[in-house]
DRENDO-1510 file (C-alpha; in Angstrom, 1 decimal, always signed):
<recs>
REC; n; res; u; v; w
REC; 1; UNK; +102.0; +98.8; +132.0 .
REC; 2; UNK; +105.5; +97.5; +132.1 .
REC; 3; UNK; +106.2; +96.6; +128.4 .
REC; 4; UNK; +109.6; +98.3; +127.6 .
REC; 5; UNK; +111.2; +96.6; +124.7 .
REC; 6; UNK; +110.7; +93.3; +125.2 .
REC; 7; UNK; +107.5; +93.1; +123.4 .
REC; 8; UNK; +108.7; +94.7; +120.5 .
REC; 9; UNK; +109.0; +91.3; +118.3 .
REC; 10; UNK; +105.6; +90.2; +119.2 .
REC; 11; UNK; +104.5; +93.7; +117.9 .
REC; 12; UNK; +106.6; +93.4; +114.8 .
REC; 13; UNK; +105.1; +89.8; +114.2 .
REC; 14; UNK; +101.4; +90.8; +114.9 .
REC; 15; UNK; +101.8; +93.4; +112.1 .
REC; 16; UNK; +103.3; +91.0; +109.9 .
REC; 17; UNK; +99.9; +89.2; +110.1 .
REC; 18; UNK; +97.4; +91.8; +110.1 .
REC; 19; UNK; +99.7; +93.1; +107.0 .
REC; 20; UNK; +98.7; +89.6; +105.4 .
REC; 21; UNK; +95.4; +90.4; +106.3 .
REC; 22; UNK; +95.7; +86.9; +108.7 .
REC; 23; UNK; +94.6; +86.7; +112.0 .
REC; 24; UNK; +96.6; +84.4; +115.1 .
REC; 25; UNK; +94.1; +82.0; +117.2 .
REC; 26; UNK; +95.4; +81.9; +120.6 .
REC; 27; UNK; +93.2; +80.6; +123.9 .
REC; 28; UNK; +94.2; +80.8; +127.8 .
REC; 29; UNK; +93.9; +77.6; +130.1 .
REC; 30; UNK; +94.6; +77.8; +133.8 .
REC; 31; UNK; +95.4; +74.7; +135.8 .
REC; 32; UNK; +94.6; +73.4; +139.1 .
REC; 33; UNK; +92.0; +75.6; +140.0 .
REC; 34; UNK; +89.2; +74.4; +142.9 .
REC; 35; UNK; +88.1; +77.2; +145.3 .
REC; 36; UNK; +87.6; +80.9; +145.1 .
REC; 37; UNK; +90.8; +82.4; +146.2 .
REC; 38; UNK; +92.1; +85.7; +145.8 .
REC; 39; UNK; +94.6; +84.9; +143.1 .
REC; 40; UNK; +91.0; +83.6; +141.4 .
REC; 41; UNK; +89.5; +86.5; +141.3 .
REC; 42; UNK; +92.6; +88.6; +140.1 .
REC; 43; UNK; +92.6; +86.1; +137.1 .
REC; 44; UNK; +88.8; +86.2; +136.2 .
REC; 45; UNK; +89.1; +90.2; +136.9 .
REC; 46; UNK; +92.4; +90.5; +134.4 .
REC; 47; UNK; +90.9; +88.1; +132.1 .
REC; 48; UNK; +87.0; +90.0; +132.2 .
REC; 49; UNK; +88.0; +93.7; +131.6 .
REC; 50; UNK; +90.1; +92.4; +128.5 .
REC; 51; UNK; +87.3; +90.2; +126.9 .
REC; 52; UNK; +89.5; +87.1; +127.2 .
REC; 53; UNK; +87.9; +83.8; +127.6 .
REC; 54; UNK; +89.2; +81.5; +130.3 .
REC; 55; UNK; +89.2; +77.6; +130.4 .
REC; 56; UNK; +89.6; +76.3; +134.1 .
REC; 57; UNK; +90.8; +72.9; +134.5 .
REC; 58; UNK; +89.3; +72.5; +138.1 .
REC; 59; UNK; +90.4; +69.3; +139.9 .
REC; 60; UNK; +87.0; +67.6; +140.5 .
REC; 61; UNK; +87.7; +65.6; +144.0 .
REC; 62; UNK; +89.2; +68.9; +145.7 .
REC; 63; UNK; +86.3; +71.3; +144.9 .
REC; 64; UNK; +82.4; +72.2; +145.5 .
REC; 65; UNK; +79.4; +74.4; +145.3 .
REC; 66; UNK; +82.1; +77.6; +146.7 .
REC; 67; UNK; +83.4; +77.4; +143.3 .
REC; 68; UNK; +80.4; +76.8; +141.7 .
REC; 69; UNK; +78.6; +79.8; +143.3 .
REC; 70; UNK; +81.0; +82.0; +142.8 .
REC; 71; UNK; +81.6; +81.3; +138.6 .
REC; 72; UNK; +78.2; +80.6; +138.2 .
REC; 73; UNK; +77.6; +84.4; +136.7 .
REC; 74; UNK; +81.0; +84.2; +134.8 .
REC; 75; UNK; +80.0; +84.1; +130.8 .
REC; 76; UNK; +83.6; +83.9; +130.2 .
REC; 77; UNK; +84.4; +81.0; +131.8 .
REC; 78; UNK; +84.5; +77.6; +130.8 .
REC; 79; UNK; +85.1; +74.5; +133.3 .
REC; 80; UNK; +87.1; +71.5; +132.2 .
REC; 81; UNK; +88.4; +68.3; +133.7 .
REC; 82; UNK; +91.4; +68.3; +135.4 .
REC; 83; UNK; +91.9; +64.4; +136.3 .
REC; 84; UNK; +90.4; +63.4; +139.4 .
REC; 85; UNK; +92.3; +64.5; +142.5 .
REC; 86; UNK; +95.7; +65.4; +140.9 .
REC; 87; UNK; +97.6; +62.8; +142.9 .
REC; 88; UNK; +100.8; +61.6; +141.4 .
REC; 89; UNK; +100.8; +57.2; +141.2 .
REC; 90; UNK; +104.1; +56.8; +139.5 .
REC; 91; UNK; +107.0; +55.8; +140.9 .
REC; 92; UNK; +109.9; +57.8; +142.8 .
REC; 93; UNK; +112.1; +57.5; +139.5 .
REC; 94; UNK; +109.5; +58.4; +137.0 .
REC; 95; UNK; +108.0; +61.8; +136.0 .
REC; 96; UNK; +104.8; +62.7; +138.1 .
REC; 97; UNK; +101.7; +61.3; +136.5 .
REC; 98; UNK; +98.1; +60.5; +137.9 .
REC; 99; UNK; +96.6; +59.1; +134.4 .
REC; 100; UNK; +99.0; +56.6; +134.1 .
REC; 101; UNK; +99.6; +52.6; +133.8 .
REC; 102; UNK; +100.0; +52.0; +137.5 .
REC; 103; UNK; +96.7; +51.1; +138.4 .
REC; 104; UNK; +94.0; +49.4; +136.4 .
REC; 105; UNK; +92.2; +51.0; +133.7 .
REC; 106; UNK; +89.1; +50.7; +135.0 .
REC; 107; UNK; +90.2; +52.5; +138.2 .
REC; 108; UNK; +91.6; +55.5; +136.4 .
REC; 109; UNK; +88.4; +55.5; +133.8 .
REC; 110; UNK; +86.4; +55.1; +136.8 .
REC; 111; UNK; +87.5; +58.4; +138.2 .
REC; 112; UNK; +87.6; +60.0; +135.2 .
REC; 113; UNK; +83.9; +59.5; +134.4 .
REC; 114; UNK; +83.0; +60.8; +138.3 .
REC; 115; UNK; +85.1; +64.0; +137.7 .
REC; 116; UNK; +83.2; +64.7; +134.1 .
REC; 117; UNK; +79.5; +63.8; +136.2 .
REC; 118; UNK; +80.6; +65.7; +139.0 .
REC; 119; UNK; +82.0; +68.9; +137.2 .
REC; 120; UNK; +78.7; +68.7; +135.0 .
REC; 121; UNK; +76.3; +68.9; +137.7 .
REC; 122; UNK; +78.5; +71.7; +139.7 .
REC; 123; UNK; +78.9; +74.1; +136.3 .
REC; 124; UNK; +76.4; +72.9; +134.0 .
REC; 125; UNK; +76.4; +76.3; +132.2 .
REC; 126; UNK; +80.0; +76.4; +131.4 .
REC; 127; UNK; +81.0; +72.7; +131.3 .
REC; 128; UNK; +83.6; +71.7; +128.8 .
REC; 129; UNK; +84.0; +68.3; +128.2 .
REC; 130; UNK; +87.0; +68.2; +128.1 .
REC; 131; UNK; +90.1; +66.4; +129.7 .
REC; 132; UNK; +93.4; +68.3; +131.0 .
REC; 133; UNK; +95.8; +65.4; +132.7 .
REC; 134; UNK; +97.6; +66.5; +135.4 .
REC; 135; UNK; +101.1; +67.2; +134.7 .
REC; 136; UNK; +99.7; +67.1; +131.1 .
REC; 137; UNK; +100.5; +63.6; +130.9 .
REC; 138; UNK; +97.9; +60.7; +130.0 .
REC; 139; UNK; +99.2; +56.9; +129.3 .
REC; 140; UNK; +98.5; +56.5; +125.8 .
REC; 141; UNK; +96.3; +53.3; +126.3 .
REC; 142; UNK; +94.0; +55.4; +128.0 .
REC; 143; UNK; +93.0; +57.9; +125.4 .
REC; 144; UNK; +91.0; +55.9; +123.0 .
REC; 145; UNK; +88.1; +54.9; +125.9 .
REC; 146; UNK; +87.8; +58.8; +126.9 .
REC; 147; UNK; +85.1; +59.2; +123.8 .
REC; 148; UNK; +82.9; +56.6; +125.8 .
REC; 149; UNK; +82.9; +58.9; +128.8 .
REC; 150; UNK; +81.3; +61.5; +126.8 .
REC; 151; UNK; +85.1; +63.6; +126.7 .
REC; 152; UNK; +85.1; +65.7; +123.2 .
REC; 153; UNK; +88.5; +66.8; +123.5 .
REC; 154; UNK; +91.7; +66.4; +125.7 .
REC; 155; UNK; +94.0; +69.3; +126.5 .
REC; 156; UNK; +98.1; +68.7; +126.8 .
REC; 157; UNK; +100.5; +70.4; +126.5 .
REC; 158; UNK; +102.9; +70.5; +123.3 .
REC; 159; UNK; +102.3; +70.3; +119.0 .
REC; 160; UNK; +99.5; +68.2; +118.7 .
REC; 161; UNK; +99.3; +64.9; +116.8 .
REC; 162; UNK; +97.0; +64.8; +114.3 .
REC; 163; UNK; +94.4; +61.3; +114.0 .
REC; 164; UNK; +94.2; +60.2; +117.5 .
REC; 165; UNK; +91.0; +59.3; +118.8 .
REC; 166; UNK; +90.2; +62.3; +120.3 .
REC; 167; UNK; +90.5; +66.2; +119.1 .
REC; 168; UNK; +93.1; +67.6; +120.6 .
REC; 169; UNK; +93.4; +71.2; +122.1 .
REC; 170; UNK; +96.6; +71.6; +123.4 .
REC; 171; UNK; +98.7; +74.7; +125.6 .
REC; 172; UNK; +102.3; +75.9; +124.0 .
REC; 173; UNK; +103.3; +78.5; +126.3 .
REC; 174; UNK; +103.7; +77.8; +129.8 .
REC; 175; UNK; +104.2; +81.5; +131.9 .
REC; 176; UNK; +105.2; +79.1; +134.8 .
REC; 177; UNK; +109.2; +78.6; +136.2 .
REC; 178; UNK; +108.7; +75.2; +137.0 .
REC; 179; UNK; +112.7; +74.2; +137.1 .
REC; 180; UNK; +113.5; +77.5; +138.9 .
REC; 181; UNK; +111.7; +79.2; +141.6 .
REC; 182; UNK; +108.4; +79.0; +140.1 .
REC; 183; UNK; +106.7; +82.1; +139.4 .
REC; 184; UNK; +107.2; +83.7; +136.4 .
REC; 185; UNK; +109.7; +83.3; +133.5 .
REC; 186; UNK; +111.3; +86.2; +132.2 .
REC; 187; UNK; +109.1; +88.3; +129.8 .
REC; 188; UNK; +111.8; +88.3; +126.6 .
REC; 189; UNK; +112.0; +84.3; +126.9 .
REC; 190; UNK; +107.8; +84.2; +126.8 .
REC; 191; UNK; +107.9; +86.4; +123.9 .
REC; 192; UNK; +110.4; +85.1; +122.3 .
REC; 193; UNK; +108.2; +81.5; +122.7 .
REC; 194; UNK; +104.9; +83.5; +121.5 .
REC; 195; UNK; +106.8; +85.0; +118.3 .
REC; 196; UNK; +108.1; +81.1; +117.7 .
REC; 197; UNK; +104.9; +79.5; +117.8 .
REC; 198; UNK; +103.3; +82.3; +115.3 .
REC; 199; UNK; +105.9; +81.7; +112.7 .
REC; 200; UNK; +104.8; +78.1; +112.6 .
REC; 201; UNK; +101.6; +78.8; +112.6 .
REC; 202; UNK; +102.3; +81.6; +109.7 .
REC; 203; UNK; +103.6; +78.8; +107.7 .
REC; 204; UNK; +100.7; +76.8; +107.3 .
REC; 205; UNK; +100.1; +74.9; +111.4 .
REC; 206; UNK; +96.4; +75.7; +111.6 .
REC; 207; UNK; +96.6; +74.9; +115.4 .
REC; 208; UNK; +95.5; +77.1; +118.2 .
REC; 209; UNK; +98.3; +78.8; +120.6 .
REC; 210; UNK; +97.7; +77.8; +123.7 .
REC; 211; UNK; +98.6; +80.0; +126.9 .
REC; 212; UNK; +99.1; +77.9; +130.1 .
REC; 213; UNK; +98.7; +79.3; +133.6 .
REC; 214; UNK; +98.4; +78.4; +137.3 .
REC; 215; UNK; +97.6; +81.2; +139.3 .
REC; 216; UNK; +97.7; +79.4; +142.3 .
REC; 217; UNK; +101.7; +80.6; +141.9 .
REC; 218; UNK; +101.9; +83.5; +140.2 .
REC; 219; UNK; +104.2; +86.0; +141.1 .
REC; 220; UNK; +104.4; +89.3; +140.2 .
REC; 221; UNK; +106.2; +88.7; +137.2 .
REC; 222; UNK; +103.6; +86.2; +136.2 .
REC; 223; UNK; +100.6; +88.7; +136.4 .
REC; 224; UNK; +102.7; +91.5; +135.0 .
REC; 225; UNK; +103.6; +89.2; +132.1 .
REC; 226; UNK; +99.5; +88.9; +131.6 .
REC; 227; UNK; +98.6; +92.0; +132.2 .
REC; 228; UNK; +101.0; +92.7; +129.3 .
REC; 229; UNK; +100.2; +89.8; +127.1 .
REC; 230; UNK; +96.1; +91.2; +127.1 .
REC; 231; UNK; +97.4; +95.2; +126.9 .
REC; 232; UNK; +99.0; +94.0; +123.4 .
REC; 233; UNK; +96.7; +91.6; +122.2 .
REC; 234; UNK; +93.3; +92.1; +123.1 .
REC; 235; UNK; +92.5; +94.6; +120.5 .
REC; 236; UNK; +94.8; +94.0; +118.2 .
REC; 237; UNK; +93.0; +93.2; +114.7 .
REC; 238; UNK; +95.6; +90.0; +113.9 .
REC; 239; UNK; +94.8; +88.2; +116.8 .
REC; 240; UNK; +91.6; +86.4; +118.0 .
REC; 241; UNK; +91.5; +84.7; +121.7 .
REC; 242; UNK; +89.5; +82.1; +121.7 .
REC; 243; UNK; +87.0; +80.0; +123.6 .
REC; 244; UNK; +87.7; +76.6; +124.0 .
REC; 245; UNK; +84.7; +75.6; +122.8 .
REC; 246; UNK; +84.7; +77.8; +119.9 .
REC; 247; UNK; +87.8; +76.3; +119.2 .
REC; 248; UNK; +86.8; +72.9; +119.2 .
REC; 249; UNK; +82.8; +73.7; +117.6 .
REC; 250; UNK; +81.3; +72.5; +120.5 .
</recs>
């Protein structure tokens, strides 16, 4: 384990908690997931032998029984919806977006409702349902129909809003370069992030911290920073990680 001093604040912060005899909610989602690959299994094995539950949001038109078969004995996993077949409809000058206000809402529903039937019948034991947009982004006139297609909760990323018509269960921490190289972001700027969002949450936000993942493009940095994250957190008595589901008293 590679912790050095980095880590130290989270430490210091943890014990501030379990001093106040409080404990932090945090829960992992990983994005874009729809075959077994070996950067798969190296997340459900990191995740397993530390006891951390693991929401996949697995892109329904891209993947099958492989994936099915091979998390079907996973008690740890949970499956949730990751739009249809993460393809971006915006335009060249806008931010990518599949759930957007190009095409008609009964197109984008559409899909949506085979994604949540398809992922249902595929992973009937673990099936969240729940909605992760890809890129995280959803036009707003969408949200209020996805209680109609049988969606309990939909997963962004960022503070969530509270009174929309739909619970929310939303990431914070992305481990993911996305404006750089990709891989990894440095360890002190993902602690420093961590430590931020458990202040707030010290001062009265009852929300759940979200981790965010992709291991499609994790680097070594991104695994070590994991690895890490688990080796200081998984036992510690101020912090509980969290199934979606759990989260969300489904």
């Amino acid at each position: 384990m590679s912790e050095g001093m980095s880590w130290e604040p989270l430490r210091r912060e943890l014990d501030r908690w379990r001093a106040a005899d409080r404990v932090a909610r945090l829960w992992l989602r990983d994005d874009d997931a729809v075959e077994p690959t070996p950067d798969l299994e190296r997340l459900l094995a990191l995740a397993g032998e530390n006891g951390i539950p693991l929401t996949l949001a697995v892109i329904p038109a891209l993947t099958g029984e492989a994936l099915a078969a091979r998390l079907a004995a996973e008690e740890g996993v949970a499956v949730a919806v990751h739009g249809w077949s993460h393809t971006n409809h915006a335009g060249p000058e806008r931010k990518k977006q599949e759930l957007g206000g190009e095409r008609p809402a009964e197109v984008v529903l559409g899909e949506l409702r085979a994604g949540w039937q398809l992922l249902k019948r595929l992973h009937p034991a673990r099936f969240l349902p729940a909605l992760v947009p890809p890129w995280n982004r959803i036009d707003a006139a969408l949200i209020p129909a996805l209680p109609q297609l049988a969606f309990a909760a939909l997963s962004v990323y960022g503070r969530a809003r509270e009174g929309g018509p739909i619970p929310l269960l939303n990431t914070h921490v992305d481990i993911i370069d996305w404006h750089g190289p990709r891989g990894g972001r440095s360890k002190e700027e993902l602690v420093a992030e961590l430590v931020a969002e458990l202040r707030d949450r010290f001062a009265g936000n009852d929300e759940p911290i979200g981790v965010l993942t992709h291991h499609l493009v994790h680097d070594d940095a991104a695994w070590d920073f994991l690895a890490d994250l688990f080796a200081v957190t998984a036992d510690h008595p101020a912090v509980s990680w969290s199934s979606a589901a759990t989260l969300l008293k489904l």
